[in-house]
BAKEMI-129107 format. One record per residue (C-alpha): residue number from 1; residue in three letters; z, y negated, x. Coordinates in nm, 2 decimals, padded with zeros to 4 digits. Layout:
N
<lumpa resi="NUM" resn="ala" zz="Z" yy="Y" xx="X"/>
...
This chain:
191
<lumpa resi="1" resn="unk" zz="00.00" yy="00.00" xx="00.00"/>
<lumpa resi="2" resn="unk" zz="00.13" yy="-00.25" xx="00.29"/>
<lumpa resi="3" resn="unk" zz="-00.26" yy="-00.18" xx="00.41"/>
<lumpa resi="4" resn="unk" zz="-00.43" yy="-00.28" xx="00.11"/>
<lumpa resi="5" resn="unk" zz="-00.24" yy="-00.57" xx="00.10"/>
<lumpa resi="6" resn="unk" zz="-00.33" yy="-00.64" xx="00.47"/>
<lumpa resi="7" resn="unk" zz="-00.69" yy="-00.61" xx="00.39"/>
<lumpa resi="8" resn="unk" zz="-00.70" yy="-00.83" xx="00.07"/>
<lumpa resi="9" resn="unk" zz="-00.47" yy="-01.10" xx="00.25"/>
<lumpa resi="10" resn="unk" zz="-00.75" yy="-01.11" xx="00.57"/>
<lumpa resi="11" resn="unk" zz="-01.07" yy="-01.11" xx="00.32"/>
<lumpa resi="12" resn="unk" zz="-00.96" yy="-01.34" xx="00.13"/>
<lumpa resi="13" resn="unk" zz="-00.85" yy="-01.57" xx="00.45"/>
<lumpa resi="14" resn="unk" zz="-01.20" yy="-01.47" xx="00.56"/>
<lumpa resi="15" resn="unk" zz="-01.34" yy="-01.64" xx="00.22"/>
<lumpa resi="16" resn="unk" zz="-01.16" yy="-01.94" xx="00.25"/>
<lumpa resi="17" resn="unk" zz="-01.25" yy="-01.98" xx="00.63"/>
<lumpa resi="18" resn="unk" zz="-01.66" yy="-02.01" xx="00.51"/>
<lumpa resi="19" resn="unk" zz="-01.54" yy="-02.27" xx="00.24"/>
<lumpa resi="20" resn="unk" zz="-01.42" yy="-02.49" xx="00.55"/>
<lumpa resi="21" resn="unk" zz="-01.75" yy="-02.47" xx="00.76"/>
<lumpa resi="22" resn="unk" zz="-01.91" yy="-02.64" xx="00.40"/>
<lumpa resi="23" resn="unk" zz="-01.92" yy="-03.01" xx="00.58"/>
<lumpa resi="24" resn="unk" zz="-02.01" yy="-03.32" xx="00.39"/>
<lumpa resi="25" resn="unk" zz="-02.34" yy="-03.44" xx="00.48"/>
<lumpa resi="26" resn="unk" zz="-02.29" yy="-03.79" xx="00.67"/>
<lumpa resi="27" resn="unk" zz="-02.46" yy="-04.05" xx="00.86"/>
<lumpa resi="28" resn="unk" zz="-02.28" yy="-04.25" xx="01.06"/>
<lumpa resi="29" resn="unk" zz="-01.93" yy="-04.30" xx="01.29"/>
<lumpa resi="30" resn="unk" zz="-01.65" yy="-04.14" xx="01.12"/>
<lumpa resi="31" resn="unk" zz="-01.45" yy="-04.43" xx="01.22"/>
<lumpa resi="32" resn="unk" zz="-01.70" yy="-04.70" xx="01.06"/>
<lumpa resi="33" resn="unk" zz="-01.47" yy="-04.96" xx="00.85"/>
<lumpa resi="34" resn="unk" zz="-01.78" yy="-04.90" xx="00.53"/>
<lumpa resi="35" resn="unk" zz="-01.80" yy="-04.60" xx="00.40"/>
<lumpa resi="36" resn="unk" zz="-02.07" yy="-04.56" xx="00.16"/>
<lumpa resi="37" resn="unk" zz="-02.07" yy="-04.27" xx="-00.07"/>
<lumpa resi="38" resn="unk" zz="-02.43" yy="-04.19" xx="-00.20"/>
<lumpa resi="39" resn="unk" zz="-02.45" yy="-03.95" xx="-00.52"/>
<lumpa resi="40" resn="unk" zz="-02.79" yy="-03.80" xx="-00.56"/>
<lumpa resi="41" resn="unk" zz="-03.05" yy="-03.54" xx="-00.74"/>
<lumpa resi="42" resn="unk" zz="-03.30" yy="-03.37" xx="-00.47"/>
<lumpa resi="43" resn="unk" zz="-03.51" yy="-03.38" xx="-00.79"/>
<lumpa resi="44" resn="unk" zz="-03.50" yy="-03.74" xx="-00.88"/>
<lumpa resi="45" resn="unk" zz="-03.76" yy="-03.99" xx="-00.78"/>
<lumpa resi="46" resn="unk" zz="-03.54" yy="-04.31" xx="-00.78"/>
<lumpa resi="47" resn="unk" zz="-03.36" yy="-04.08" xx="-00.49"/>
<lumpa resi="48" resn="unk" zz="-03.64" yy="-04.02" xx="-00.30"/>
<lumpa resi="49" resn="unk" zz="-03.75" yy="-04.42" xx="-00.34"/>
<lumpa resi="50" resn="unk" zz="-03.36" yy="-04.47" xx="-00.19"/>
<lumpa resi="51" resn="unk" zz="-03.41" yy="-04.27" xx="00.10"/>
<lumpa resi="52" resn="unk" zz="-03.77" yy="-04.42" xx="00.15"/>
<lumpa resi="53" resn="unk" zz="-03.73" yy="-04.77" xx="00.07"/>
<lumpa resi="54" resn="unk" zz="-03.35" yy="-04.88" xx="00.10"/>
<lumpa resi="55" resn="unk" zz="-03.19" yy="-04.58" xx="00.35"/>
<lumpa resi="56" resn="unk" zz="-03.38" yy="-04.64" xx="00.69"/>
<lumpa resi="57" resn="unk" zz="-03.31" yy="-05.08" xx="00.66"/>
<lumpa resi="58" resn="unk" zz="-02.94" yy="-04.96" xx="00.60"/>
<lumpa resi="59" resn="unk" zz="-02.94" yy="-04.71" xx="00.87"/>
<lumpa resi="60" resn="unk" zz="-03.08" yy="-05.00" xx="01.13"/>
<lumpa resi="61" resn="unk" zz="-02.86" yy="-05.25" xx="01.05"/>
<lumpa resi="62" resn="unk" zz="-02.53" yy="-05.08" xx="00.91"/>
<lumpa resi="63" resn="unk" zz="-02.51" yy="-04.71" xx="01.01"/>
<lumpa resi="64" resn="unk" zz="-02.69" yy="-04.72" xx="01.35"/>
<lumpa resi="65" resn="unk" zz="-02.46" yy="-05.03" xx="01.43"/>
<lumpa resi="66" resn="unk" zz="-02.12" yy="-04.87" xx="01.40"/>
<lumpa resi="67" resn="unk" zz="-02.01" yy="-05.09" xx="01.05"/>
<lumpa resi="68" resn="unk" zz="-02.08" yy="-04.85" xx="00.81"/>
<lumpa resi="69" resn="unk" zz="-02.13" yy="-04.45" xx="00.73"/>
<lumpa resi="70" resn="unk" zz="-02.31" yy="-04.31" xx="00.49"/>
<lumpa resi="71" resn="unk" zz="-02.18" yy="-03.99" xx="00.29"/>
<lumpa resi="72" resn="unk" zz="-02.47" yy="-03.80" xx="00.08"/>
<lumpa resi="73" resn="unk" zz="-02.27" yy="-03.60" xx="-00.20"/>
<lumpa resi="74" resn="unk" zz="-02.43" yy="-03.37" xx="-00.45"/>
<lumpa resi="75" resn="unk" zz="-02.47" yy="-03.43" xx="-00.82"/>
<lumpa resi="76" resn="unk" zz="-02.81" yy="-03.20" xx="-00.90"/>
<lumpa resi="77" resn="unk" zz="-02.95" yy="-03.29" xx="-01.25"/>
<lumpa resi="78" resn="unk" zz="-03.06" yy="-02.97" xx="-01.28"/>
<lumpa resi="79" resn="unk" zz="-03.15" yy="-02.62" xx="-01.15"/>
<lumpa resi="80" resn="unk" zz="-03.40" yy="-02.70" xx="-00.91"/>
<lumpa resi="81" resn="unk" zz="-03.21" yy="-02.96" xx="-00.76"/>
<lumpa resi="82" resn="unk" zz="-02.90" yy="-02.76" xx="-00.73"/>
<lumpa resi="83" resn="unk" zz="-03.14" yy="-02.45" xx="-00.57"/>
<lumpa resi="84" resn="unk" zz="-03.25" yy="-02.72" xx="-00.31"/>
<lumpa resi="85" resn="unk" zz="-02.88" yy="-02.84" xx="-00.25"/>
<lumpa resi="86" resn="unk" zz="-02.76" yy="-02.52" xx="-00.15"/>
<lumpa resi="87" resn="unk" zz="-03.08" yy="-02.52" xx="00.11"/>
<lumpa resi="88" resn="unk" zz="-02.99" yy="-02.88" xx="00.24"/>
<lumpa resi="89" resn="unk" zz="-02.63" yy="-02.79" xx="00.26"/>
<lumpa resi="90" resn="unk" zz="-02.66" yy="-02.44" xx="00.39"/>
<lumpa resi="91" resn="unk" zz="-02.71" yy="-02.50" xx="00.74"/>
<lumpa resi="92" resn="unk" zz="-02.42" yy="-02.78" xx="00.86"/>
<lumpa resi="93" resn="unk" zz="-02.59" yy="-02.88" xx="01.20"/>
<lumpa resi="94" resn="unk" zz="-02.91" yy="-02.97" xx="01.03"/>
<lumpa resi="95" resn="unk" zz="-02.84" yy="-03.04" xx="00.67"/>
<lumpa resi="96" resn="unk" zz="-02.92" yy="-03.43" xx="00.70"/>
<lumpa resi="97" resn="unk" zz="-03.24" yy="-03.33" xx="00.88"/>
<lumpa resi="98" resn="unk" zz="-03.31" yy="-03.12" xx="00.58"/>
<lumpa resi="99" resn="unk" zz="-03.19" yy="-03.35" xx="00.28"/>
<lumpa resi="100" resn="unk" zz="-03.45" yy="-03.66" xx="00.47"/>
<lumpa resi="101" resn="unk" zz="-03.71" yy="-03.40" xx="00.49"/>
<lumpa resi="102" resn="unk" zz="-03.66" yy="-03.29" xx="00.12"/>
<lumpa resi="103" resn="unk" zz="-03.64" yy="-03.64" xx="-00.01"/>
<lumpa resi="104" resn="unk" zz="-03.96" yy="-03.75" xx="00.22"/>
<lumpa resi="105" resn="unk" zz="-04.15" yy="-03.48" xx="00.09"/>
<lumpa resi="106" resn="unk" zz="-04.03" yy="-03.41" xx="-00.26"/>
<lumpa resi="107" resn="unk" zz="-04.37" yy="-03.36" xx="-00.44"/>
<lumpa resi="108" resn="unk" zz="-04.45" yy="-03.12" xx="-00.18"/>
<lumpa resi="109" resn="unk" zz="-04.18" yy="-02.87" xx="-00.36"/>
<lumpa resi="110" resn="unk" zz="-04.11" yy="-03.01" xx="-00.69"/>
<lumpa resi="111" resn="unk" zz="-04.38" yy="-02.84" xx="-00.82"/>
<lumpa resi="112" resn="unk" zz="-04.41" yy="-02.59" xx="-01.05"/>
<lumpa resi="113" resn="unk" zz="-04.33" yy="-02.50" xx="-01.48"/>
<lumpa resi="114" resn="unk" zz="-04.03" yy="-02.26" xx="-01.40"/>
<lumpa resi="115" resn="unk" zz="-03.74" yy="-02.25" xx="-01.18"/>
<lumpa resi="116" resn="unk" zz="-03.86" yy="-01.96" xx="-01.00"/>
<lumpa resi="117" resn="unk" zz="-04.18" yy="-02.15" xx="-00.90"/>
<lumpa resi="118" resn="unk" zz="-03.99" yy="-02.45" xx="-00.76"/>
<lumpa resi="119" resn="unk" zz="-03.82" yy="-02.22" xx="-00.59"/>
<lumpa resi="120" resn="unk" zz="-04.08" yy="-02.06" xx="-00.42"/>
<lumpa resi="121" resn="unk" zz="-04.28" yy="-02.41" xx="-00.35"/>
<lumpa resi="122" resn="unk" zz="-03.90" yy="-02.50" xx="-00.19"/>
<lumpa resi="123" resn="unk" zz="-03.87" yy="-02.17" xx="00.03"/>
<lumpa resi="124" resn="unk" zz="-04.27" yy="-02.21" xx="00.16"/>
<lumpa resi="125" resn="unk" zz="-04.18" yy="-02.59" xx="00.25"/>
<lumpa resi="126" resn="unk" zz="-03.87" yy="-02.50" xx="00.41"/>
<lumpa resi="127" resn="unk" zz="-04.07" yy="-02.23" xx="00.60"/>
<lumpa resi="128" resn="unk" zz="-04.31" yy="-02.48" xx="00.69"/>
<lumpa resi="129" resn="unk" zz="-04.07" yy="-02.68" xx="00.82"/>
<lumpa resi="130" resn="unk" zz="-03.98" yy="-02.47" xx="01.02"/>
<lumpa resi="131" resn="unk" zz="-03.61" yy="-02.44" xx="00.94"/>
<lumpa resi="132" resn="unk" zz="-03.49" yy="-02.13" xx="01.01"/>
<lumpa resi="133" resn="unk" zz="-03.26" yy="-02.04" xx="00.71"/>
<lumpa resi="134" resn="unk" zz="-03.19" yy="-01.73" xx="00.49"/>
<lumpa resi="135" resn="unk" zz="-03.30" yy="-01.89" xx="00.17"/>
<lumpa resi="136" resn="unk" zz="-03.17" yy="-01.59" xx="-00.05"/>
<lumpa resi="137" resn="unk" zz="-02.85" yy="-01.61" xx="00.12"/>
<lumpa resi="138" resn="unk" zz="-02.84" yy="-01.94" xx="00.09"/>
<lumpa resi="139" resn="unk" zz="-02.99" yy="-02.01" xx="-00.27"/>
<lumpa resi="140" resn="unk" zz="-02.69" yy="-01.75" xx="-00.35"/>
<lumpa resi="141" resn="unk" zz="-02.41" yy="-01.86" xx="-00.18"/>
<lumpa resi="142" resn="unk" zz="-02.14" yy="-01.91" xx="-00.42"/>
<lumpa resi="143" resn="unk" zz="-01.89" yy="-02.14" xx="-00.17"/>
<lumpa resi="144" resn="unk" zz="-02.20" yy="-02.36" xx="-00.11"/>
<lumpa resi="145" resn="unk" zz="-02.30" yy="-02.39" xx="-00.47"/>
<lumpa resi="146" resn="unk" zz="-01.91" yy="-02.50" xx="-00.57"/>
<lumpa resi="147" resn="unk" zz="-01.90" yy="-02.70" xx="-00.34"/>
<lumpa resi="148" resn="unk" zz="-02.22" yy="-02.90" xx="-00.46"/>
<lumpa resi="149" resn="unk" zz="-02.12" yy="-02.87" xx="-00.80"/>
<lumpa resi="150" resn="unk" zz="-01.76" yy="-02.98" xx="-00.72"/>
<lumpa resi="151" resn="unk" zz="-01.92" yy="-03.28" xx="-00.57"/>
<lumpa resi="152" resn="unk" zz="-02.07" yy="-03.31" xx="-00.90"/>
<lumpa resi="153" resn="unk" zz="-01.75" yy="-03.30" xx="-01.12"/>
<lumpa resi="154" resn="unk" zz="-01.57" yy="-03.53" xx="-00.88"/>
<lumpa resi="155" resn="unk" zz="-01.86" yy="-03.83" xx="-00.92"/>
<lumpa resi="156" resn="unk" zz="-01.84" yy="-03.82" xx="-01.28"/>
<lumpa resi="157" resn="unk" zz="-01.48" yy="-03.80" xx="-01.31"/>
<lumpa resi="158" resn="unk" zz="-01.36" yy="-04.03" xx="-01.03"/>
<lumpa resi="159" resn="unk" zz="-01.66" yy="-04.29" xx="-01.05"/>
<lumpa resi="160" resn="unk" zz="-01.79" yy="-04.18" xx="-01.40"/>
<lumpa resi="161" resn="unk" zz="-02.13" yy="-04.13" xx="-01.24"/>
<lumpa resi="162" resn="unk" zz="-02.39" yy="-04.05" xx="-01.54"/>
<lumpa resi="163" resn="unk" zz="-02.73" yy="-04.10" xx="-01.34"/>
<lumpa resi="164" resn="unk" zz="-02.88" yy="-04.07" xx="-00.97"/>
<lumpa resi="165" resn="unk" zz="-02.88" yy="-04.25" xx="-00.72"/>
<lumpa resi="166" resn="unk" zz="-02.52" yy="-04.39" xx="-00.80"/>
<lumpa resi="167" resn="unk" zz="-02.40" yy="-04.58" xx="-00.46"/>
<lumpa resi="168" resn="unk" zz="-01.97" yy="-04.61" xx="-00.42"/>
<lumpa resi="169" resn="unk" zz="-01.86" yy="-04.86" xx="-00.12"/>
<lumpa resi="170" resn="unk" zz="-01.52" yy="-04.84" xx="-00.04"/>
<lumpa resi="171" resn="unk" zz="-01.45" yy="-04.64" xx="-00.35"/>
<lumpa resi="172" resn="unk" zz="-01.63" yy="-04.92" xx="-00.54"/>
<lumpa resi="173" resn="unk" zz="-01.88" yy="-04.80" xx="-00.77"/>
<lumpa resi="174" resn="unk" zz="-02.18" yy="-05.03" xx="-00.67"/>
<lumpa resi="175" resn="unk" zz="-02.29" yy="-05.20" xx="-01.02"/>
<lumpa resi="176" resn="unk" zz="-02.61" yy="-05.44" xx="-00.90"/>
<lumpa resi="177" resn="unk" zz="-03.00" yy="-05.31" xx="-00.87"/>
<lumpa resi="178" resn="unk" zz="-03.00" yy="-05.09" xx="-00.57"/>
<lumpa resi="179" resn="unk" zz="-03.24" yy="-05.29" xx="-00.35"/>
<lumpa resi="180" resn="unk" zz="-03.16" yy="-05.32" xx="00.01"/>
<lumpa resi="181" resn="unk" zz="-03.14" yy="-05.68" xx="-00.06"/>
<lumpa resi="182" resn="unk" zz="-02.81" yy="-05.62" xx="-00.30"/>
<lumpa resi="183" resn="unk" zz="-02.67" yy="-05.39" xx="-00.12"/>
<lumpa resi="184" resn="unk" zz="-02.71" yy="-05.62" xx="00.20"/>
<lumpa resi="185" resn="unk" zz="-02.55" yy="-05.90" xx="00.05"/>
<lumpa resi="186" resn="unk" zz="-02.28" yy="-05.70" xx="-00.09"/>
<lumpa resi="187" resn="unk" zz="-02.21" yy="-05.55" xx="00.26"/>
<lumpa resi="188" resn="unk" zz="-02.16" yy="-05.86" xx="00.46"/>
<lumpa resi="189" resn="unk" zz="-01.91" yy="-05.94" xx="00.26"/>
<lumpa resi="190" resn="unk" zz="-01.69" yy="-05.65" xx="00.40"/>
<lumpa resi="191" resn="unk" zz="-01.76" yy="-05.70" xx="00.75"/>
């Protein structure tokens, strides 16, 4: 019996030991006074825009600078966006690598009429890629998929977050038209 227990207490140390190596996805110095929190949909266009548009000026001036870090959290709008969370998040030394890539190329793998065709359009871009992941292990992984849906339930219930992108600085849910010129003028004001 004592060596049942053993077992069961180890595997389920084991378990909890993979839901620690589940790391935020961040850009930026961990010790930057501005931490901006960016909730987001792999699926959704305004996201993409964000990462095309907005992202790269605030990396240059803010992120790249020391002031400010950036801290991409899940909140998938649906399936195929959840499928392609686990991906971005499966692989810790290369997940913002893989979110930039996903958001850069989105109509390359949002494609298809069922969730099974997404998914394949996402595991032939990944391949393409050439990131080397196990995408049914990955696309299965039940830590990495609470996780990204915890990230979810958090954003709507701490920030009431209903729609993506949703940007939070300093815990303040940003309220103005997410333009890089807003969100400049709302950022010197914390330096």
């Amino acid at each position: 019996m004592k060596k049942i227990l053993l077992l069961l207490f180890l595997f389920f140390n084991i378990l909890s030991i993979g839901n620690a190596e589940t790391k935020r996805i961040i850009s930026g110095k961990e010790s930057a006074k501005i931490t901006i929190i960016a909730y987001e949909s792999l699926t959704c266009s305004h996201c993409a825009n964000f990462h095309k548009d907005v992202y790269p000026k605030l990396k240059k001036e803010y992120i790249d600078t020391g002031l400010a870090k950036i801290e991409f959290r899940h909140f998938p709008l649906d399936i195929a966006a959840l499928n392609a969370s686990k991906i971005a998040q499966c692989k810790s030394e290369d997940s913002l690598r893989i979110l930039e890539s996903l958001y850069s190329n989105q109509q390359e793998w949002v494609r298809g009429s069922t969730v099974k065709d997404i998914n394949e359009n996402l595991k032939n871009f990944i391949k393409k890629e050439g990131y080397k992941i196990d995408f049914e292990k990955c696309i299965n992984d039940k830590n990495i998929e609470d996780y990204i849906l915890n990230d979810r339930i958090e954003g709507a219930k701490k920030f009431n977050i209903n729609a993506t992108p949703t940007i939070i600085i300093n815990n303040k849910k940003f309220e103005k038209s997410l333009n890089y010129k807003n969100l400049k003028k709302y950022l010197e004001k914390l330096i």
